[in-house]
C-alpha positions in Angstrom: 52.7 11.9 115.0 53.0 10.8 111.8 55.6 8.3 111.7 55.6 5.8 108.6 53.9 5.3 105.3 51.8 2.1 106.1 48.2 0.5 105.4 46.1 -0.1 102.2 42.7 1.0 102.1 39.7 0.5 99.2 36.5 0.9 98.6 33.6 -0.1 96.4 34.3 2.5 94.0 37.7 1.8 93.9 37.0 -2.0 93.2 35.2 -1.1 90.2 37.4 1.0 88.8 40.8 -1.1 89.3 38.2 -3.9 87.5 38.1 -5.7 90.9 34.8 -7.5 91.7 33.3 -6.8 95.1 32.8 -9.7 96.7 33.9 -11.3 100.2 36.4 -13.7 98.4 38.2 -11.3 96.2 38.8 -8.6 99.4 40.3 -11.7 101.3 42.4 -12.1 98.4 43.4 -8.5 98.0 43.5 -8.3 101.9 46.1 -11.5 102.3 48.3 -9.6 99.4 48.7 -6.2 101.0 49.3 -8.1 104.4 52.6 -9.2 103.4 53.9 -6.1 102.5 51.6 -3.9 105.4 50.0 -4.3 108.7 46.6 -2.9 108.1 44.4 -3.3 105.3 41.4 -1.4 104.9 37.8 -2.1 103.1 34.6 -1.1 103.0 31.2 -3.3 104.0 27.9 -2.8 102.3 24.2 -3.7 102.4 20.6 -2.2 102.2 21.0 -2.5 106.3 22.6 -2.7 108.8 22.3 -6.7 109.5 23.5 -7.0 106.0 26.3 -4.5 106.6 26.9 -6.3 109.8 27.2 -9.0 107.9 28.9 -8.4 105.5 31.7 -6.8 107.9 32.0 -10.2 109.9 32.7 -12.4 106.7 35.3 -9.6 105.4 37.6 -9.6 108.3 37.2 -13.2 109.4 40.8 -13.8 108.3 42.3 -11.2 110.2 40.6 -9.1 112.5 43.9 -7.5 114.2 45.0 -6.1 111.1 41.4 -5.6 108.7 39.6 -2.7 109.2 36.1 -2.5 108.5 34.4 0.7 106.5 31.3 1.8 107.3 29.7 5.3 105.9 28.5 7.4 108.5 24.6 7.1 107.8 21.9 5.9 110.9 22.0 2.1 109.6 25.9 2.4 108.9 26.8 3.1 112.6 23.9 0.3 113.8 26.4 -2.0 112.0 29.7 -0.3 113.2 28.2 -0.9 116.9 27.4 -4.5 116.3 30.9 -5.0 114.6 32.7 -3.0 117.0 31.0 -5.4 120.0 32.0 -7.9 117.9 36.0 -7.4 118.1 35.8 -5.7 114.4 38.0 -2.7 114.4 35.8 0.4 112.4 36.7 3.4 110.3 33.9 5.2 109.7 33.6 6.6 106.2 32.1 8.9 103.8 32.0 11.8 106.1 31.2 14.8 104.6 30.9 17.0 107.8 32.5 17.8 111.0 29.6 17.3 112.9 30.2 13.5 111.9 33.2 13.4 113.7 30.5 13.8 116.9 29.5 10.3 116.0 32.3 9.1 116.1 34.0 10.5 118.7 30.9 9.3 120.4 30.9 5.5 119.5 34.8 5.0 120.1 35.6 4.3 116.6 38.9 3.9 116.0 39.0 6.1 112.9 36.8 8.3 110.7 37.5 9.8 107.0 36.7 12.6 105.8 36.6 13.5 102.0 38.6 16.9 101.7 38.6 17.5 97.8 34.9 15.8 97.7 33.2 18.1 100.6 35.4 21.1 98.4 34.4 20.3 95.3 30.3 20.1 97.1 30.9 23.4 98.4 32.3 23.5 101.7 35.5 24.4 102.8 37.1 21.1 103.2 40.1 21.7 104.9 38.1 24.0 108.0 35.8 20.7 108.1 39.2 18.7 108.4 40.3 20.9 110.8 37.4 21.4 113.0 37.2 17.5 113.0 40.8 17.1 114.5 39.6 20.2 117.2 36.2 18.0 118.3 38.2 14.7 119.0 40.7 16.5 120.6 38.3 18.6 122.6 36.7 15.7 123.9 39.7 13.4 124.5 38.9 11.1 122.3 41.1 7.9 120.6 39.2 8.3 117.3 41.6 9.3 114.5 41.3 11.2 111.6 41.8 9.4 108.4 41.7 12.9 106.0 41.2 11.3 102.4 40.6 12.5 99.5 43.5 14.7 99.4 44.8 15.6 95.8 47.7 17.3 96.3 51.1 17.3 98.9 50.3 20.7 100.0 46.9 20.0 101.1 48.7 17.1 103.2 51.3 20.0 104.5 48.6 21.7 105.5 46.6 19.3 107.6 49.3 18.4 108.9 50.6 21.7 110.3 47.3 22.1 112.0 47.5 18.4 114.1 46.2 16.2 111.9 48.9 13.1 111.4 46.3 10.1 109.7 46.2 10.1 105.9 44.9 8.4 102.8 46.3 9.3 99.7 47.6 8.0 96.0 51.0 7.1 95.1 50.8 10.5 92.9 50.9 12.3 96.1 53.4 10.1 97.7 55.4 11.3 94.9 54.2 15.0 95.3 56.5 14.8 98.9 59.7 14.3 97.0 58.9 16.9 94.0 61.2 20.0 95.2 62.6 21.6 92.0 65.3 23.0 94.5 66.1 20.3 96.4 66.7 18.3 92.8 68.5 21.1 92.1 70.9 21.4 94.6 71.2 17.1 94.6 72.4 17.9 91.1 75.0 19.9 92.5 76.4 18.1 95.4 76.6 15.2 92.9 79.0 17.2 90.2 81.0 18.4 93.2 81.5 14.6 94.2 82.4 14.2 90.5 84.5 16.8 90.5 86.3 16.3 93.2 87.2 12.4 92.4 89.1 14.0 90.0 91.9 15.7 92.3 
């Protein structure tokens, strides 16, 4: 079940656009940070291969490899690499997955996760939440530990929603984490109990 806010994760794309530079040494400096306020920090390898990916993976979560998860995208070199890393006591989320057939793979290879991009497969076309869904129904189906890590989500309800159909892993930005306290009537009625309190100091 979904128990806790916890974890950090990034990615390449999400390097460049907080102005971070992608390299080994800046993701074990970002990684050391989010350790001392989390227990799992999350980013993504790269490479042309998958000895480069593989690599790459290795020198990321040197420091830590308990709590560092390595990101791999579900392509035929990225999973040679997850294998390698995986054999190599490197836990693996398997990323960029754009299908539910992915979570096959996955399911498959014993990762511990895989992430599926909801609003992204959406906005290509496909129902996103049915692919989330059906993802959730093959590891299930097949008994398997892999989670699934929906990302991509851009709204609370969307989370509401996976999560009433079994699904309890999930990335998302602190604008949706503030989306799960946004209840006009729930402000409402705190509003209320709070001039009741007032009003009854008074007596």
């Amino acid at each position: 079940m979904l128990k806790k806010f916890h974890g950090v994760t990034c990615n390449p794309t999400l390097l460049e656009r907080a102005n971070e530079t992608c390299t080994v040494s800046n993701l074990h400096k970002l990684a050391a940070e989010a350790l001392t306020y989390t227990n799992e920090f999350m980013c993504q390898s790269w490479g042309s291969d998958s000895q480069e990916m593989y690599d790459n993976g290795m020198k990321i979560s040197e420091p830590d490899r308990d709590k560092i998860v390595i990101k791999v995208p579900v392509t035929k070199e990225g999973t040679v690499a997850a294998t390698q890393l995986q054999k190599s006591g490197v836990r693996i989320c398997l990323t960029a997955c754009y299908g539910s057939k992915q979570a096959l793979v996955a399911a498959g290879m014993g990762v511990e996760y895989i992430a599926p991009y909801l609003g992204r497969m959406t906005d290509n076309g496909k129902n996103g939440f049915d692919e989330c869904v059906k993802m959730q129904q093959i590891v299930d189906g097949l008994q398997a530990d892999t989670r699934i890590l929906a990302a991509s989500i851009r709204d609370a309800e969307s989370l509401a929603d996976l999560a009433a159909e079994g699904l309890d892993t999930f990335t998302f930005s602190p604008d949706v984490a503030r989306q799960l306290f946004d209840e006009p009537l729930t402000l409402s009625a705190a509003e209320e109990f709070e001039k009741a309190a007032a009003r009854g100091s008074q007596t």
